[in-house]
N, C-alpha and C positions, 0 to 999 in steps of 0.2 A: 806670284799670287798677290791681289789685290786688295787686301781687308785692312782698310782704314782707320777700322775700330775692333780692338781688343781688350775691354774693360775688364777688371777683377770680380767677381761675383757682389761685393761690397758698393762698387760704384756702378754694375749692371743697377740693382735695385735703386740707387739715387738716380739713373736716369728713368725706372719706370716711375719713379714716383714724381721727376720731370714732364714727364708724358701726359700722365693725369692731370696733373694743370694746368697744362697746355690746351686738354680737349674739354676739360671742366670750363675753362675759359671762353674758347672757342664758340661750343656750345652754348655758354651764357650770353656771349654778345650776340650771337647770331638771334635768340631766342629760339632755336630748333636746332634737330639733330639727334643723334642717339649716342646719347653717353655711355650708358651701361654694357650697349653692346662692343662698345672698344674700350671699356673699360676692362671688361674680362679678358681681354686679348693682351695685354698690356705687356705681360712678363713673354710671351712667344716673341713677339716682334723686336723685343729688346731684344732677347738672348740673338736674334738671327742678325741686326743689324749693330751691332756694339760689342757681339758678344765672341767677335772671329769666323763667325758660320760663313757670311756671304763673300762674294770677292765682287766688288762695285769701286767705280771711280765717280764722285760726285761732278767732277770739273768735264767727264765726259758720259755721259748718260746712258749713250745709246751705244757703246763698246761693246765690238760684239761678243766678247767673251765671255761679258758680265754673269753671274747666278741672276735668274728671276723672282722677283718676287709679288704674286699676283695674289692681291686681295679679294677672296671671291667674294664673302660677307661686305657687298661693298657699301653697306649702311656703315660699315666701321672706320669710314673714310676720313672721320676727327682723326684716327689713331695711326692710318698712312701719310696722311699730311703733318703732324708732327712729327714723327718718327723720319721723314725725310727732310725736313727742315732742321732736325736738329743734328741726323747724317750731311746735312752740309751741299742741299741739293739746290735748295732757294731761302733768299730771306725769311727768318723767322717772323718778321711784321706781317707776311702774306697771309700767315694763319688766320688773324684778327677779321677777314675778307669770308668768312666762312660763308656759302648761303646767301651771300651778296648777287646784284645781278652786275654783270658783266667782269665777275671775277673769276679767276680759273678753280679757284678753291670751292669748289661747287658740292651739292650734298651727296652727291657719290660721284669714286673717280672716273676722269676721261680723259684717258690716252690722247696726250700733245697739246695738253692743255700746261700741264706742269710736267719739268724734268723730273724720271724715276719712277711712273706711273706706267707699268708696262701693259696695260689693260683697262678698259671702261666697262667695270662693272655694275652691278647694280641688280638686272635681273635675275634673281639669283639662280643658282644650280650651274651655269654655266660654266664658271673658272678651271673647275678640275678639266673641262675640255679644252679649254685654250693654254692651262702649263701644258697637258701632253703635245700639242700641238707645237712648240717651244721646243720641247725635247726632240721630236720627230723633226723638225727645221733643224735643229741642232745636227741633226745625226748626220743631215743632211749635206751640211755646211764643215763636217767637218771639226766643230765647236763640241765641247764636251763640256759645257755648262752645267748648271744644277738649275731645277724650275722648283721652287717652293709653294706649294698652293697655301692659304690660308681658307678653310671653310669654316661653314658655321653650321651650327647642328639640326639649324632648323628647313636650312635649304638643302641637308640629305635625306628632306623626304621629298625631293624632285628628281625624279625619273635619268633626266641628264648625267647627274652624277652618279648611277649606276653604269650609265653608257660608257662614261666616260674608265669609270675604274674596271670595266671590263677589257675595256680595247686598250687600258694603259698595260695589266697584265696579258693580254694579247701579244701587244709589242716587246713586251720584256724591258720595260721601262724603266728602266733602274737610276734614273736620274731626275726620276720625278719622287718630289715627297710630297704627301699632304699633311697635312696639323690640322688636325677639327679643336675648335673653339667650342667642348661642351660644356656648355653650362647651364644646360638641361630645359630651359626656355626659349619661345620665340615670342613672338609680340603679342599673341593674344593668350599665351598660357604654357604651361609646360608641357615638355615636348612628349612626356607621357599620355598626356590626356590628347591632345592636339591631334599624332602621329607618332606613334611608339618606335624607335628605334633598335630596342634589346634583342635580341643579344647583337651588340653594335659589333663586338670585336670578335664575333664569329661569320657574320654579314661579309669582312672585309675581307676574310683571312678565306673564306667563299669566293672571293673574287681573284684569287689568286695574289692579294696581297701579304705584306712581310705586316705585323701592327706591333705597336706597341702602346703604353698607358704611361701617364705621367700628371703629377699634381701640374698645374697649368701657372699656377704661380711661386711655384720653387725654379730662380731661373739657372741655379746648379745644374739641379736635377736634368729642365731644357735641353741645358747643352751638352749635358754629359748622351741624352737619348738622340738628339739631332746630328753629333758627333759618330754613334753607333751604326743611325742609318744610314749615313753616307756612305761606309762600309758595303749595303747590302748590295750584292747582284743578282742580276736576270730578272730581276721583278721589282714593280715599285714597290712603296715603303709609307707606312701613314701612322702619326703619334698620334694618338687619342689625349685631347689636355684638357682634364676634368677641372674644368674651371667654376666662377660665381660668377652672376651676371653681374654689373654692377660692383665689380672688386673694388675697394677700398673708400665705397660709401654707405656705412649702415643704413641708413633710410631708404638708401637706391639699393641694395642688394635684398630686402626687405621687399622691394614693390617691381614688379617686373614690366610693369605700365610705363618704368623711366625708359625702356627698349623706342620710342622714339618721341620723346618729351625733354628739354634741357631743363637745368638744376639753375633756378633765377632767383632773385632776391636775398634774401632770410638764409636761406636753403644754399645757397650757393656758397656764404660766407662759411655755412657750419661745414657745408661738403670740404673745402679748399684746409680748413683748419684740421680734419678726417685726417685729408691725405696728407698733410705734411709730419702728423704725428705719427702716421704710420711706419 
């Protein structure tokens, strides 16, 4: 097995809170991007990548045994580009190129642009259909990988990702997981008023899915339910992670307009001094 990083629960949180100011950053120089929305994701992507979950080799990318892990929410592309920079994939300077033109660190990810990006997402809804697709290749080949999808709550109100968690229980997919990033807003408002969701974890469990619930920033907790579903067979598997949008900046957790606006000046000093006290 290949898991590079096995941190303590104590230095899992010192690398999220690494993360945030990495894409606090990121997004400041860029002057764009969406902070809040990989903000909220922060403590899932640690626990997978730091935390023991995946098996990945930075020094070979494209291994074909490697666990996937595909960004569906690909607005949250600050928080896959650090998160791989600081797994050991590319120079951490590259980050600083965010939203640049002719740099690979672009505002949603694109497959072969940068090592580790197993997917160019961006349209949303799509992801949970390209891990299953991962997993069925897998079955294929012989590979008994894991595909982790990361979604966001606001692209399950497209049509796709019903398809998709249909034909995953279909296949008996038991080596796909998803993680919804809920933190109950999308860009123009919550996700109540917008597109209701409720009852989300009867929706899943409808589809022939295993669910479960988890505070989305206890990254104990994480790994103790990420660890559980690895466990489950003949059917896929999806944690529900009640998140905040904007985790660990009062004024951005407060305004859900920061979902694609970066944190600059004034604002950016106060956010950066948030997160370190955090």
């Amino acid at each position: 097995m290949d898991k590079p990083h096995e941190l303590s629960v104590e230095e899992l949180n010192e690398k999220a809170r690494d993360l945030r100011l990495d894409i606090l950053e990121m997004t400041r120089l860029a002057a764009s991007g969406h902070p809040s929305s990989s903000f909220s994701a922060v403590e899932i992507v640690t626990a997978l990548y730091f935390g023991g979950l995946l098996n990945y080799r930075p020094a070979e990318p494209w291994w074909p045994k490697r666990d996937r892990f595909i960004m569906s929410k690909g607005h949250a592309a600050p928080l896959l580009y650090a998160v791989l920079a600081r797994a050991g994939y590319f120079d951490r300077s590259m980050l600083w190129t965010l939203r640049q033109v002719d740099s690979p660190v672009q505002g949603h990810p694109i497959q072969g642009m940068l090592p580790g990006i197993e997917a160019t997402t961006g349209s949303l809804g799509q992801g949970l259909s390209v891990g299953l697709g991962h997993v069925l290749g897998g079955r294929l080949s012989g590979d008994d990988f894991r595909v982790y999808v990361l979604l966001g709550d606001g692209e399950c109100e497209a049509g796709q990702i019903w398809e998709a968690a249909m034909a995953g229980a279909h296949f008996g997919a038991d080596n796909l997981i998803g993680i919804l990033d809920y933190n109950k807003y999308q860009e123009t408002g919550p996700i109540s008023r917008e597109m209701a969701l409720e009852p989300l974890v009867d929706k899943w469990r409808s589809f022939g899915w295993f669910v479960r619930e988890v505070d989305g920033h206890d990254v104990g907790a994480i790994l103790d339910e990420l660890n559980l579903l690895q466990d489950v067979e003949a059917q896929p598997a999806i944690l529900i992670a009640h998140t905040i949008k904007g985790k660990g900046v009062s004024f951005v957790e407060a305004d859900f307009t920061y979902h694609g606006r970066p944190i600059v000046g004034d604002l950016a000093v106060k956010a950066r001094e948030e997160i370190l006290c955090n």
